[in-house]
PDB file of the backbone (N, CA, C, O) and the ligand in Angstrom, with CONECT records:
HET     ZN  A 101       1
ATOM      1  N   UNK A   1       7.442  12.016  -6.645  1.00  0.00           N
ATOM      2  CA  UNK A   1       7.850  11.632  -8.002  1.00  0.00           C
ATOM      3  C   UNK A   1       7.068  10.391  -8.420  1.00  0.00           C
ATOM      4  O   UNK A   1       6.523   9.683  -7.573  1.00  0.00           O
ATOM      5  N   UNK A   2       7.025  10.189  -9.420  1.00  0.00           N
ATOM      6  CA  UNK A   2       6.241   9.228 -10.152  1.00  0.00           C
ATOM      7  C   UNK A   2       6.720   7.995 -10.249  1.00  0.00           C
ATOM      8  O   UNK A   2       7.896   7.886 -10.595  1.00  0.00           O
ATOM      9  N   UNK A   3       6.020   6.914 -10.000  1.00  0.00           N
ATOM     10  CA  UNK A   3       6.788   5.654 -10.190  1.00  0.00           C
ATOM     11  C   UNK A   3       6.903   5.562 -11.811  1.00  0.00           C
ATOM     12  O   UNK A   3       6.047   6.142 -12.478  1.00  0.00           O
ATOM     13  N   UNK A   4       7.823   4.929 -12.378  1.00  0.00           N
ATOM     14  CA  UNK A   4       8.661   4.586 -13.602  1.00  0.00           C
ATOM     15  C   UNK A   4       7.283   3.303 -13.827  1.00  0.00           C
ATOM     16  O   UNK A   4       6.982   2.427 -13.016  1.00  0.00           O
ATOM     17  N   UNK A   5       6.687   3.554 -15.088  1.00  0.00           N
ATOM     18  CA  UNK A   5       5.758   2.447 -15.902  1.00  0.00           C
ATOM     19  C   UNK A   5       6.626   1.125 -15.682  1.00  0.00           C
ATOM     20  O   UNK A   5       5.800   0.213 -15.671  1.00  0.00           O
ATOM     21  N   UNK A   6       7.717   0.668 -15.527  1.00  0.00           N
ATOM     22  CA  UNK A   6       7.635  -0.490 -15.538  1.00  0.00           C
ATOM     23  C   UNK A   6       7.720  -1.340 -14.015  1.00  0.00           C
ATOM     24  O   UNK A   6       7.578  -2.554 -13.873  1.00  0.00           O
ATOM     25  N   UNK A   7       7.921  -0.587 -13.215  1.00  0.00           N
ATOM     26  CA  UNK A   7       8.007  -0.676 -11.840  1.00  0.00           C
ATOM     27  C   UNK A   7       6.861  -0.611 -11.503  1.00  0.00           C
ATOM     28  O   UNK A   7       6.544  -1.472 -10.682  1.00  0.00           O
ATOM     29  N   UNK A   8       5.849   0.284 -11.899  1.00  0.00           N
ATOM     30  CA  UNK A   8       4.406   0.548 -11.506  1.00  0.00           C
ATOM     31  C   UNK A   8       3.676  -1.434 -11.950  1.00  0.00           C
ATOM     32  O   UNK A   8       2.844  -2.141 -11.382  1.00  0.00           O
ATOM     33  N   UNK A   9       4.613  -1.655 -13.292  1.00  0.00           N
ATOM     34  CA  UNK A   9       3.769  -3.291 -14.051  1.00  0.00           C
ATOM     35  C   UNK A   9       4.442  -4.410 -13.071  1.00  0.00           C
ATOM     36  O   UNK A   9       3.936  -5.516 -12.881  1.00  0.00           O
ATOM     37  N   UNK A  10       5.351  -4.074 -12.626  1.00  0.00           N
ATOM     38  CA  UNK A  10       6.038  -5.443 -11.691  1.00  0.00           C
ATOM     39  C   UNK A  10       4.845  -5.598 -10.780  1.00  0.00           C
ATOM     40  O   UNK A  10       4.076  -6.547 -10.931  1.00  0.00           O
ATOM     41  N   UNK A  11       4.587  -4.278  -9.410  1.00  0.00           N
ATOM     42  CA  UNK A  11       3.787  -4.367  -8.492  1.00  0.00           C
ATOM     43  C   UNK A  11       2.782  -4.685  -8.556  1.00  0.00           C
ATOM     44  O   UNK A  11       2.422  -5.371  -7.600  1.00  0.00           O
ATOM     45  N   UNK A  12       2.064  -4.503  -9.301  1.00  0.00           N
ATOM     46  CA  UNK A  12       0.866  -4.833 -10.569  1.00  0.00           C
ATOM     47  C   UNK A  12       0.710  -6.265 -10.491  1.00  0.00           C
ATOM     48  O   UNK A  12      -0.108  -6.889  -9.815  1.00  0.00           O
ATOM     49  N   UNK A  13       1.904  -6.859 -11.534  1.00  0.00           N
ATOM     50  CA  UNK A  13       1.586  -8.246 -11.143  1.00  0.00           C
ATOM     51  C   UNK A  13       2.147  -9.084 -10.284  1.00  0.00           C
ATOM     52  O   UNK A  13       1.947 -10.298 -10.255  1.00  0.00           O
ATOM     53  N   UNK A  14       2.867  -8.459  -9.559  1.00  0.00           N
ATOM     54  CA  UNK A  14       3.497  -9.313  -8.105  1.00  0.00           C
ATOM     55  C   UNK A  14       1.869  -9.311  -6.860  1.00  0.00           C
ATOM     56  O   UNK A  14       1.508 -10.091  -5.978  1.00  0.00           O
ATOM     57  N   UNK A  15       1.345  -8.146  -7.362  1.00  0.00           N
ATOM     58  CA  UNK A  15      -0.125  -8.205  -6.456  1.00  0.00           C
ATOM     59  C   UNK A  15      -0.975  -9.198  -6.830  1.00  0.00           C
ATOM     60  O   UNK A  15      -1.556  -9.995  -6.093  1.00  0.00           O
ATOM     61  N   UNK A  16      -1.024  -9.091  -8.236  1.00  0.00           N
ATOM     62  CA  UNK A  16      -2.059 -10.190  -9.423  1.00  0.00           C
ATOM     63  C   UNK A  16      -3.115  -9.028  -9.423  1.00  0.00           C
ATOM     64  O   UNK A  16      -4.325  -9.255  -9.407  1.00  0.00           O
ATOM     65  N   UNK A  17      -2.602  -7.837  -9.441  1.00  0.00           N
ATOM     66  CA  UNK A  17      -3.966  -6.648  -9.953  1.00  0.00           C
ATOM     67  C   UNK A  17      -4.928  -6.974  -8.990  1.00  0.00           C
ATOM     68  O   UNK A  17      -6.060  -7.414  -9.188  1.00  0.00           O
ATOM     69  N   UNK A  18      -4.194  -6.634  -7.585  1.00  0.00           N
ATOM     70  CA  UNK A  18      -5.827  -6.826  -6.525  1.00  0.00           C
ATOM     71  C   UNK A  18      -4.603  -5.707  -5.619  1.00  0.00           C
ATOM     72  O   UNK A  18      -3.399  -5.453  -5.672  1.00  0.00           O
ATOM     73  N   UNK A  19      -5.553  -5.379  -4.990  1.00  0.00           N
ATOM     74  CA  UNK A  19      -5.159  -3.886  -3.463  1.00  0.00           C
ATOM     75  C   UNK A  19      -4.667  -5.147  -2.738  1.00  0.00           C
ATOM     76  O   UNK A  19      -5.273  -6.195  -2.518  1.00  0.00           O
ATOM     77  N   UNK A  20      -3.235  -4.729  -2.378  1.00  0.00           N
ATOM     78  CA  UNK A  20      -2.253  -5.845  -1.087  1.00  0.00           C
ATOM     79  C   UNK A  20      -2.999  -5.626   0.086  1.00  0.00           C
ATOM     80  O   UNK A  20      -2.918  -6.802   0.442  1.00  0.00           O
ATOM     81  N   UNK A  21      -3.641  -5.118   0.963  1.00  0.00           N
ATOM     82  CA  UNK A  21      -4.705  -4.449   1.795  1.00  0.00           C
ATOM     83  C   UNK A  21      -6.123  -5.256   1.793  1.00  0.00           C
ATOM     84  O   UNK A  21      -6.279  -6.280   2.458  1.00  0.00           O
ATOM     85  N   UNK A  22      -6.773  -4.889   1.266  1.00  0.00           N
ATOM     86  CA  UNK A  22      -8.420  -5.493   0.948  1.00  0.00           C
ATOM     87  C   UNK A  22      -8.367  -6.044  -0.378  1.00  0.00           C
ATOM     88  O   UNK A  22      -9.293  -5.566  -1.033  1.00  0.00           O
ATOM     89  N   UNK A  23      -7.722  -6.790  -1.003  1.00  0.00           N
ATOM     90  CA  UNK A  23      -7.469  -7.733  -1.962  1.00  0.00           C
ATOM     91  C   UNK A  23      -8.990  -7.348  -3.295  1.00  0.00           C
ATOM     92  O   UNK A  23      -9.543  -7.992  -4.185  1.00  0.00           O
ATOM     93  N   UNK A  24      -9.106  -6.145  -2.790  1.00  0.00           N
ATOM     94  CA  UNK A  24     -10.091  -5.853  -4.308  1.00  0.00           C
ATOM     95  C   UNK A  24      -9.835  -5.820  -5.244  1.00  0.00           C
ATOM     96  O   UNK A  24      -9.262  -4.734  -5.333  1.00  0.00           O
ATOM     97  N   UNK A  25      -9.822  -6.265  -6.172  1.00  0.00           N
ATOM     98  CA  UNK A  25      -9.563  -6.549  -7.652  1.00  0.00           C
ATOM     99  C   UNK A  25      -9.443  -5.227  -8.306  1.00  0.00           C
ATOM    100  O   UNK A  25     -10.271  -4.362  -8.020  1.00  0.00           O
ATOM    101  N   UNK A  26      -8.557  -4.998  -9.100  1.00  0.00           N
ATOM    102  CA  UNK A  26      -8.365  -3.801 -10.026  1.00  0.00           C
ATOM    103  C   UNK A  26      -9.689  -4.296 -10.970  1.00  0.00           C
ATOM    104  O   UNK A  26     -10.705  -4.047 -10.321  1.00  0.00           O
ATOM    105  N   UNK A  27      -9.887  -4.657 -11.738  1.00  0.00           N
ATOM    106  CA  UNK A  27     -11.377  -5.796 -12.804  1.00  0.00           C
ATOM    107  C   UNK A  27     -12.526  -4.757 -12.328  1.00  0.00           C
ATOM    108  O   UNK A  27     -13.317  -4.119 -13.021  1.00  0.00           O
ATOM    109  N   UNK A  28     -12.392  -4.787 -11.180  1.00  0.00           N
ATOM    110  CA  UNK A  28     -13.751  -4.253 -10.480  1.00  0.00           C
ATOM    111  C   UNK A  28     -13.690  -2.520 -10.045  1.00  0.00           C
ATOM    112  O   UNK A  28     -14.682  -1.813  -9.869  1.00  0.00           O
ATOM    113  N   UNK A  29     -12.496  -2.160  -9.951  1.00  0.00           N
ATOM    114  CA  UNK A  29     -12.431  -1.166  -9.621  1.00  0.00           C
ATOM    115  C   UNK A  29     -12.580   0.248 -11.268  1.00  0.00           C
ATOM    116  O   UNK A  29     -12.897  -0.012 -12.429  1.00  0.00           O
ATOM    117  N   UNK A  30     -12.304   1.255 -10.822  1.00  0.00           N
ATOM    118  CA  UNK A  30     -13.131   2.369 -11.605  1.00  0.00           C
ATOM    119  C   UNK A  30     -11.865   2.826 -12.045  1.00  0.00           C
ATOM    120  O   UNK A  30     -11.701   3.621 -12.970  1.00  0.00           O
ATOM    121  N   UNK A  31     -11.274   2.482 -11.593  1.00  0.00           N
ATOM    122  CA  UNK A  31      -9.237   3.562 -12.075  1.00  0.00           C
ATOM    123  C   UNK A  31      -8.308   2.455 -11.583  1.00  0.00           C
ATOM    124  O   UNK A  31      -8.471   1.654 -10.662  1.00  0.00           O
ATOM    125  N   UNK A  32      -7.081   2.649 -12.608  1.00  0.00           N
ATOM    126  CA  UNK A  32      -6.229   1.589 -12.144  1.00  0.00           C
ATOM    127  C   UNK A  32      -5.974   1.791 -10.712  1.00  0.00           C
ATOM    128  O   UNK A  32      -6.198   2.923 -10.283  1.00  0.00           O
ATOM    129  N   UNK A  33      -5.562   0.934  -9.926  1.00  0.00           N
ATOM    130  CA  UNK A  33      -5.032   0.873  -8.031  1.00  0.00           C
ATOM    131  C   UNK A  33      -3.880   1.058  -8.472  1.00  0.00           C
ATOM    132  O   UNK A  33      -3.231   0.519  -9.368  1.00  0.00           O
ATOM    133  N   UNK A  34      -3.564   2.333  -7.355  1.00  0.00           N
ATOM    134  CA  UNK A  34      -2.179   3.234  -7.190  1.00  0.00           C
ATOM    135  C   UNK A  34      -0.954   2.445  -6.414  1.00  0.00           C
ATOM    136  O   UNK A  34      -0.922   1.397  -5.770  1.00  0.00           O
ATOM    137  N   UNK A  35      -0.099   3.291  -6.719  1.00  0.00           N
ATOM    138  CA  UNK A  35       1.100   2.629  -5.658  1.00  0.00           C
ATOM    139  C   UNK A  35       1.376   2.907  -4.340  1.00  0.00           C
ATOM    140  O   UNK A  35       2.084   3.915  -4.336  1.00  0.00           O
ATOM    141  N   UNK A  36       1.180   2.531  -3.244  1.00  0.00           N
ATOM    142  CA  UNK A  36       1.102   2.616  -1.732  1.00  0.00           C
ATOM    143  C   UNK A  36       2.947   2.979  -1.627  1.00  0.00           C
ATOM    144  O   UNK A  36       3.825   2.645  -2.422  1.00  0.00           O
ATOM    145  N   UNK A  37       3.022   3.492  -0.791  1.00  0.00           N
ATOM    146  CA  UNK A  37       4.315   3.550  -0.223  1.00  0.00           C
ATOM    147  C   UNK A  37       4.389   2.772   1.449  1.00  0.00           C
ATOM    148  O   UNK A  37       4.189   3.316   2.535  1.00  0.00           O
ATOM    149  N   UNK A  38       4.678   1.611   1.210  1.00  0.00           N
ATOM    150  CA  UNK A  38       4.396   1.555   3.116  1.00  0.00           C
ATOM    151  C   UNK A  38       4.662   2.036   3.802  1.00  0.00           C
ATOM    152  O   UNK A  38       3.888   2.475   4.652  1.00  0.00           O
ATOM    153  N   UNK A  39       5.975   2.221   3.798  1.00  0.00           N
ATOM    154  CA  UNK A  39       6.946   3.016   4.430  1.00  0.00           C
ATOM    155  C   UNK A  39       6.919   4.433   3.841  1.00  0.00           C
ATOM    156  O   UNK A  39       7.718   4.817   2.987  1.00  0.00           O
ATOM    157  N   UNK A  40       5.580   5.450   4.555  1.00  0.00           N
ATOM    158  CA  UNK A  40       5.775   6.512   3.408  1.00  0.00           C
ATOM    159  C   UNK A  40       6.876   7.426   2.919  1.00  0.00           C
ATOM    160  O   UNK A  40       7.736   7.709   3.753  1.00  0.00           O
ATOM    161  N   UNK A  41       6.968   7.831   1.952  1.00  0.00           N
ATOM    162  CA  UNK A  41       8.142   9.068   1.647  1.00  0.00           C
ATOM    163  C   UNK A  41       8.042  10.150   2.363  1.00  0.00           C
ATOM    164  O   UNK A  41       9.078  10.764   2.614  1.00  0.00           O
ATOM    165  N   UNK A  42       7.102  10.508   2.730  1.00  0.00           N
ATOM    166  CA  UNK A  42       7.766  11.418   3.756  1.00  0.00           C
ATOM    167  C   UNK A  42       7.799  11.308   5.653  1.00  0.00           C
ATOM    168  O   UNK A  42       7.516  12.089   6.562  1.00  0.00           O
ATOM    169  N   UNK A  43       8.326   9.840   5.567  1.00  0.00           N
ATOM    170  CA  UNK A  43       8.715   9.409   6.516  1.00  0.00           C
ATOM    171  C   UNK A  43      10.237   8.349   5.850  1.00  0.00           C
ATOM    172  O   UNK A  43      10.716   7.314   6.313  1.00  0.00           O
ATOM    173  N   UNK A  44      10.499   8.883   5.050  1.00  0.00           N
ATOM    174  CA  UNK A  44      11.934   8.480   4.202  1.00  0.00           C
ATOM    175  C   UNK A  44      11.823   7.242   3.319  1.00  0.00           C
ATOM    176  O   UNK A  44      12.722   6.770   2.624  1.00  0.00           O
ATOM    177  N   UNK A  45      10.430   6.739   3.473  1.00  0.00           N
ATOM    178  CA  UNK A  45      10.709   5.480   2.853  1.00  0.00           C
ATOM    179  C   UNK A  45      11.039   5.759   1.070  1.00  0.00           C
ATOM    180  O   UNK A  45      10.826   6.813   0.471  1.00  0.00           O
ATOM    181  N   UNK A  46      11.569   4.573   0.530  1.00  0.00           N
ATOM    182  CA  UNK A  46      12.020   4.867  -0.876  1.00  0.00           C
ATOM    183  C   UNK A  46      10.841   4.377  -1.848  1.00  0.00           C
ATOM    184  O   UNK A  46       9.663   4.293  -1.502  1.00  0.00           O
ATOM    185  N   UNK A  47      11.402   4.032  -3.260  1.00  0.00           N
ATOM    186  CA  UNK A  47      11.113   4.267  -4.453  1.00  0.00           C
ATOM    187  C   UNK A  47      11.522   2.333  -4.500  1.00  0.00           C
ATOM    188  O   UNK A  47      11.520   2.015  -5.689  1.00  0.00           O
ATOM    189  N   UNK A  48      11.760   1.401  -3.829  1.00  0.00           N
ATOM    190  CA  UNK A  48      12.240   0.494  -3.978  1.00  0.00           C
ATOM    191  C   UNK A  48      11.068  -0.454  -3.848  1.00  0.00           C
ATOM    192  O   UNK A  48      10.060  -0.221  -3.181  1.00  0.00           O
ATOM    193  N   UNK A  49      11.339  -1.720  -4.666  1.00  0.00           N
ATOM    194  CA  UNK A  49      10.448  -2.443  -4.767  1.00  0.00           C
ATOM    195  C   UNK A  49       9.510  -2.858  -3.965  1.00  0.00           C
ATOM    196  O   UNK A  49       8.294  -2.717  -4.092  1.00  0.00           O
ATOM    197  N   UNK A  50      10.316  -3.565  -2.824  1.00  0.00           N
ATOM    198  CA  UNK A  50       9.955  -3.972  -1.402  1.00  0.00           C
ATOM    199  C   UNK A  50       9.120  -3.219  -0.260  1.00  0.00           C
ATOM    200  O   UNK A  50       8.525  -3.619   0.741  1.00  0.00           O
ATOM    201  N   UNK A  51       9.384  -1.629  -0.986  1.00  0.00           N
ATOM    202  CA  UNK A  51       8.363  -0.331  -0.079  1.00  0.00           C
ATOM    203  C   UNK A  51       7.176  -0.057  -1.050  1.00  0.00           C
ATOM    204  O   UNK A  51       6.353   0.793  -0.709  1.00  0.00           O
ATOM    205  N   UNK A  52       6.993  -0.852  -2.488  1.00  0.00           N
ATOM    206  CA  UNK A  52       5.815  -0.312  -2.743  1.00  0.00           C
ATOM    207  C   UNK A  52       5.016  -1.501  -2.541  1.00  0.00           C
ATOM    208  O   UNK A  52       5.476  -2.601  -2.235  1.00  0.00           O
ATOM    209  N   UNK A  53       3.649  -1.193  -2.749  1.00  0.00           N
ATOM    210  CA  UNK A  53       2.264  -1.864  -2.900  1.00  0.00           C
ATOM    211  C   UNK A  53       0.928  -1.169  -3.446  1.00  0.00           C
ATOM    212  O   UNK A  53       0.450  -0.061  -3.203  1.00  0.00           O
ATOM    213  N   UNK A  54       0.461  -2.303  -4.340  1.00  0.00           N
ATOM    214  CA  UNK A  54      -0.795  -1.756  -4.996  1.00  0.00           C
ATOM    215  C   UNK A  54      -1.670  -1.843  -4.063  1.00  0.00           C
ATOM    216  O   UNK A  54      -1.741  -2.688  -3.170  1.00  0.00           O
ATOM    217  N   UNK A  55      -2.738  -0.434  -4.399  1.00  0.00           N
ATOM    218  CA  UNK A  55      -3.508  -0.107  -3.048  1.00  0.00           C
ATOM    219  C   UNK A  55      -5.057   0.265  -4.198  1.00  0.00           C
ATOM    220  O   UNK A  55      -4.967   0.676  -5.355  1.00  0.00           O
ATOM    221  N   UNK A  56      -6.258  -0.006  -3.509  1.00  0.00           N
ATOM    222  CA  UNK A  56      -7.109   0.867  -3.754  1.00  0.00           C
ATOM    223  C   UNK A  56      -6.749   2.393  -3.567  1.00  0.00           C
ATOM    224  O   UNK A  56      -5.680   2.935  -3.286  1.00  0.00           O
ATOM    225  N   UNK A  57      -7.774   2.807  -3.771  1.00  0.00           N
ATOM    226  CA  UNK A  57      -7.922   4.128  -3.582  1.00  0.00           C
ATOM    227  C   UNK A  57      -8.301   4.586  -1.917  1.00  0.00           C
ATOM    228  O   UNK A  57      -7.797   5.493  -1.254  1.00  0.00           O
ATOM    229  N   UNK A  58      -9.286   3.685  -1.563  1.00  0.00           N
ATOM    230  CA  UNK A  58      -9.711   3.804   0.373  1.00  0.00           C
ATOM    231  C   UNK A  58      -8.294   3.399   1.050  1.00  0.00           C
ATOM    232  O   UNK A  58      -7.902   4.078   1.999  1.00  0.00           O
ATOM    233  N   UNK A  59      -7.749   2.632   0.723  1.00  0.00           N
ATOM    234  CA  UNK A  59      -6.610   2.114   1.500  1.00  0.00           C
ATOM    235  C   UNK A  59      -5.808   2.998   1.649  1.00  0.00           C
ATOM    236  O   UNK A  59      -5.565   3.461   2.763  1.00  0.00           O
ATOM    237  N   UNK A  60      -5.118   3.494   0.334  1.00  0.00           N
ATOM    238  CA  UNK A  60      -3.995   4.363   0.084  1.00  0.00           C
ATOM    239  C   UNK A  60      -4.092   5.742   1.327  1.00  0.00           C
ATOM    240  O   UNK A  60      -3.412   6.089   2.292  1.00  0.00           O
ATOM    241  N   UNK A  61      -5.755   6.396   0.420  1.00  0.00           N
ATOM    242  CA  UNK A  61      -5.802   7.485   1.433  1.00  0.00           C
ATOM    243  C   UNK A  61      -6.107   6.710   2.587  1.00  0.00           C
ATOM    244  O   UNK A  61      -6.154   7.559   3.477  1.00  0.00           O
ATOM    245  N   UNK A  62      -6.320   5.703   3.053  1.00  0.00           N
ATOM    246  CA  UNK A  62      -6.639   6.051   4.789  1.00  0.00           C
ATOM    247  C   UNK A  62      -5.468   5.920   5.390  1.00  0.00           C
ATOM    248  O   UNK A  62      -5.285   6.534   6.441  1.00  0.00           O
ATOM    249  N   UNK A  63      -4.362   5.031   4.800  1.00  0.00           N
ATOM    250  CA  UNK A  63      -2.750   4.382   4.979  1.00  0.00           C
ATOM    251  C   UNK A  63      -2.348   6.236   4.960  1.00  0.00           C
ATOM    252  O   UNK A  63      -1.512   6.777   5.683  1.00  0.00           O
ATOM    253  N   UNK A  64      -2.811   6.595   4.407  1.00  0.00           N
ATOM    254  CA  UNK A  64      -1.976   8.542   4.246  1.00  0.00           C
ATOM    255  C   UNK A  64      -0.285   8.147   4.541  1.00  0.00           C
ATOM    256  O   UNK A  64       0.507   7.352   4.034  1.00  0.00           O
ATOM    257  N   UNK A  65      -0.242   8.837   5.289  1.00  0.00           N
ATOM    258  CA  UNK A  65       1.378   8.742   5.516  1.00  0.00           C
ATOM    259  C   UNK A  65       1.364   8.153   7.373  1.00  0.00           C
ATOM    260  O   UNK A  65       2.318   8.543   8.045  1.00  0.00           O
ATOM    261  N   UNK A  66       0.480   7.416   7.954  1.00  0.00           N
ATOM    262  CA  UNK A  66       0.596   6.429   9.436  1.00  0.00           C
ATOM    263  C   UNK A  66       1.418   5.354   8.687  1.00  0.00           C
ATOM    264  O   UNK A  66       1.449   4.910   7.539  1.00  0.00           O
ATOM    265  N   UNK A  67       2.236   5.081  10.143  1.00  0.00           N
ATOM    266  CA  UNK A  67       2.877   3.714  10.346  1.00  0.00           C
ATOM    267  C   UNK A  67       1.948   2.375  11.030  1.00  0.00           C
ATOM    268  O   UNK A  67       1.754   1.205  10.700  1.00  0.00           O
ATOM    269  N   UNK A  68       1.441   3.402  12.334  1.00  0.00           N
ATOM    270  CA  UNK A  68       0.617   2.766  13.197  1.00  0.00           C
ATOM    271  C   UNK A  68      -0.525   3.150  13.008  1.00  0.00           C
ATOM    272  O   UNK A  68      -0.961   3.850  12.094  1.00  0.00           O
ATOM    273  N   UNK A  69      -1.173   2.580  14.102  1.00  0.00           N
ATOM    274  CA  UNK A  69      -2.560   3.024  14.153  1.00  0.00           C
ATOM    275  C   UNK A  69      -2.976   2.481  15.629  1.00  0.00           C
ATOM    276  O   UNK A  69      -2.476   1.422  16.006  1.00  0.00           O
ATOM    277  N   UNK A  70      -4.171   3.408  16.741  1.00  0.00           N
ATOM    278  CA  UNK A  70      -3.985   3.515  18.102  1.00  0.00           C
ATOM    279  C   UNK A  70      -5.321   2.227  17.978  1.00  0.00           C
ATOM    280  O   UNK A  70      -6.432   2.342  17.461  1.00  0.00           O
ATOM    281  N   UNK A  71      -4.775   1.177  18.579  1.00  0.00           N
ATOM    282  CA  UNK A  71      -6.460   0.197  19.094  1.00  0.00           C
ATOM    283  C   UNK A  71      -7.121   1.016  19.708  1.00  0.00           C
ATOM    284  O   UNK A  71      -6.693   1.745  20.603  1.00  0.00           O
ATOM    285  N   UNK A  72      -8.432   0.967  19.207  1.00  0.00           N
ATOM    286  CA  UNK A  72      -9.297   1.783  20.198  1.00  0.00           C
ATOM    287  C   UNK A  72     -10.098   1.012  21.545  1.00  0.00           C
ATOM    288  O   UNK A  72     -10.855   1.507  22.381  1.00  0.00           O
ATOM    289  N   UNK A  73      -9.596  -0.420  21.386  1.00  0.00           N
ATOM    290  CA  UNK A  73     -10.069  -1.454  22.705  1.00  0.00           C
ATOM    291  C   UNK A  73      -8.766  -1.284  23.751  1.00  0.00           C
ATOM    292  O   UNK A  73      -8.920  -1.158  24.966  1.00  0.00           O
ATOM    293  N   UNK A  74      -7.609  -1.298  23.164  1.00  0.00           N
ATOM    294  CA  UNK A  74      -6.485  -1.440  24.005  1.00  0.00           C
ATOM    295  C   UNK A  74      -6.130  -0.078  24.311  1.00  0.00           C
ATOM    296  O   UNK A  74      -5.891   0.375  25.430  1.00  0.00           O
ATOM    297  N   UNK A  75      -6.118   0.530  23.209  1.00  0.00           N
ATOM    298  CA  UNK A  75      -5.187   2.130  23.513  1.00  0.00           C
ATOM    299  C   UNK A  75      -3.888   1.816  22.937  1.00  0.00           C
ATOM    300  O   UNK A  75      -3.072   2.738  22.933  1.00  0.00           O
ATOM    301  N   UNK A  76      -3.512   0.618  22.416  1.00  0.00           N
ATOM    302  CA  UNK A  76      -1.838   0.680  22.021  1.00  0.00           C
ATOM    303  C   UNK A  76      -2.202   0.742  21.508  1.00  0.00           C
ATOM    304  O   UNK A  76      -3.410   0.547  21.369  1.00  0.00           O
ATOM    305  N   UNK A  77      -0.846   1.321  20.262  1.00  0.00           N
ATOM    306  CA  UNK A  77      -0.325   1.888  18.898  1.00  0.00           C
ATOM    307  C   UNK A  77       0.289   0.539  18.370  1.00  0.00           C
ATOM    308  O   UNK A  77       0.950  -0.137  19.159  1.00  0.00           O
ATOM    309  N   UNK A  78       0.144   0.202  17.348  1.00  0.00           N
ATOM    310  CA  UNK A  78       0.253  -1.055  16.815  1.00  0.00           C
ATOM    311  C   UNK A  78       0.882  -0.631  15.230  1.00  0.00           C
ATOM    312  O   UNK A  78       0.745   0.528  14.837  1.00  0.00           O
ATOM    313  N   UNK A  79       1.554  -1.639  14.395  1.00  0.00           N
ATOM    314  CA  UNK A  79       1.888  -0.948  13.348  1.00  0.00           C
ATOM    315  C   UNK A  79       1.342  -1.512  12.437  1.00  0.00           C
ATOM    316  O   UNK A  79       1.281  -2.741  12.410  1.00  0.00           O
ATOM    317  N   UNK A  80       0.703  -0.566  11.270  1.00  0.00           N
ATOM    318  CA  UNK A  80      -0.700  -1.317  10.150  1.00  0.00           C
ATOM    319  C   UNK A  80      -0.122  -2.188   9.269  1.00  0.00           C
ATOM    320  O   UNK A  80       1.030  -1.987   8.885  1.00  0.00           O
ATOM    321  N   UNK A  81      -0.775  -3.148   8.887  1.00  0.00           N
ATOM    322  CA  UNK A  81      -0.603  -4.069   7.866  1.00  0.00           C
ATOM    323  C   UNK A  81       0.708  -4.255   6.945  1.00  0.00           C
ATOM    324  O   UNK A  81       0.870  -3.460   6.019  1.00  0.00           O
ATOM    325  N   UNK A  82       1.349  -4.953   7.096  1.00  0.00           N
ATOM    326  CA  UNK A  82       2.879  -4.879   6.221  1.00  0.00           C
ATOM    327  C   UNK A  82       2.553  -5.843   5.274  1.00  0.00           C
ATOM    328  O   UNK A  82       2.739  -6.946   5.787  1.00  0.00           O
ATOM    329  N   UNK A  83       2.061  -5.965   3.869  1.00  0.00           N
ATOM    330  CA  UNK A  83       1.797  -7.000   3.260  1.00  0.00           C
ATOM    331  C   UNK A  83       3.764  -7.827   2.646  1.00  0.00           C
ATOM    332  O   UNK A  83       4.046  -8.938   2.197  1.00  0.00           O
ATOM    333  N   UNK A  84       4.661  -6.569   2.959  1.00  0.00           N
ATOM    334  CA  UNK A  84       5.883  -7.697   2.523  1.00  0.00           C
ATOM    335  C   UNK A  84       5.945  -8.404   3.876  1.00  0.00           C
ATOM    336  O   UNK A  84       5.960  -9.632   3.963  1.00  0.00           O
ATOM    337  N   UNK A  85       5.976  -7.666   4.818  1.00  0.00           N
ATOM    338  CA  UNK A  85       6.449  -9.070   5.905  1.00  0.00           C
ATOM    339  C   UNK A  85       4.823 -10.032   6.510  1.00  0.00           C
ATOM    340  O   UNK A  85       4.860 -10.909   7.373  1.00  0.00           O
ATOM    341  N   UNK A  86       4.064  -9.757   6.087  1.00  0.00           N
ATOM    342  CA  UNK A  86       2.503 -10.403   7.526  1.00  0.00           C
ATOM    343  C   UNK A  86       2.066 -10.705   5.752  1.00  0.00           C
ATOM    344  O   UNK A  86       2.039  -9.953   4.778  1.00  0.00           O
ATOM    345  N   UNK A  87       1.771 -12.140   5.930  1.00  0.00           N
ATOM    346  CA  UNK A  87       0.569 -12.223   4.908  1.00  0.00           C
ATOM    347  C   UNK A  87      -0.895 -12.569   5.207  1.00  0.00           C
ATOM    348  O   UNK A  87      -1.722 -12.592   4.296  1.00  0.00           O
TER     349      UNK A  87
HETATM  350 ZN    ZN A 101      -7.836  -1.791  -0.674  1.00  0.00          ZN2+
END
């Protein structure tokens, strides 16, 4: 489902119009930056403020629907970037 236009403008400017991820500027980019789900939906996460984030377009799709992601020096599974809790 679609995020609601004014929920889509909060994240927007709670980011300052840059990807929470690789801090690329929407300015620079080719299409507005989408809404990330961190916690993806179909791993239950919601529609709530705190689970979204503005993403590029590389981020979003590479974020797909992983929590983690495997070190390839260590071999552990580690969990990717949380821009509400790790800044
Ligand atoms: Zn990005």
């Amino acid at each position: 489902m679609a995020i609601p236009k004014p929920l889509y403008e909060t994240v927007r400017q709670r980011a300052q119009f840059r990807c929470e991820y690789c801090h690329y500027p929407e300015l620079l980019s080719s299409a507005p930056l989408s809404i990330d789900h961190i916690q993806p939906q179909s791993l239950g996460g919601s529609d709530e403020l705190d689970n979204l984030a503005l993403a590029c377009r590389r981020c979003n799709e590479r974020r797909y629907n992983f929590t983690t992601e495997i070190d390839p020096e260590t071999n552990i599974d580690f969990p990717l970037f949380n821009p509400r809790q790790q800044k």
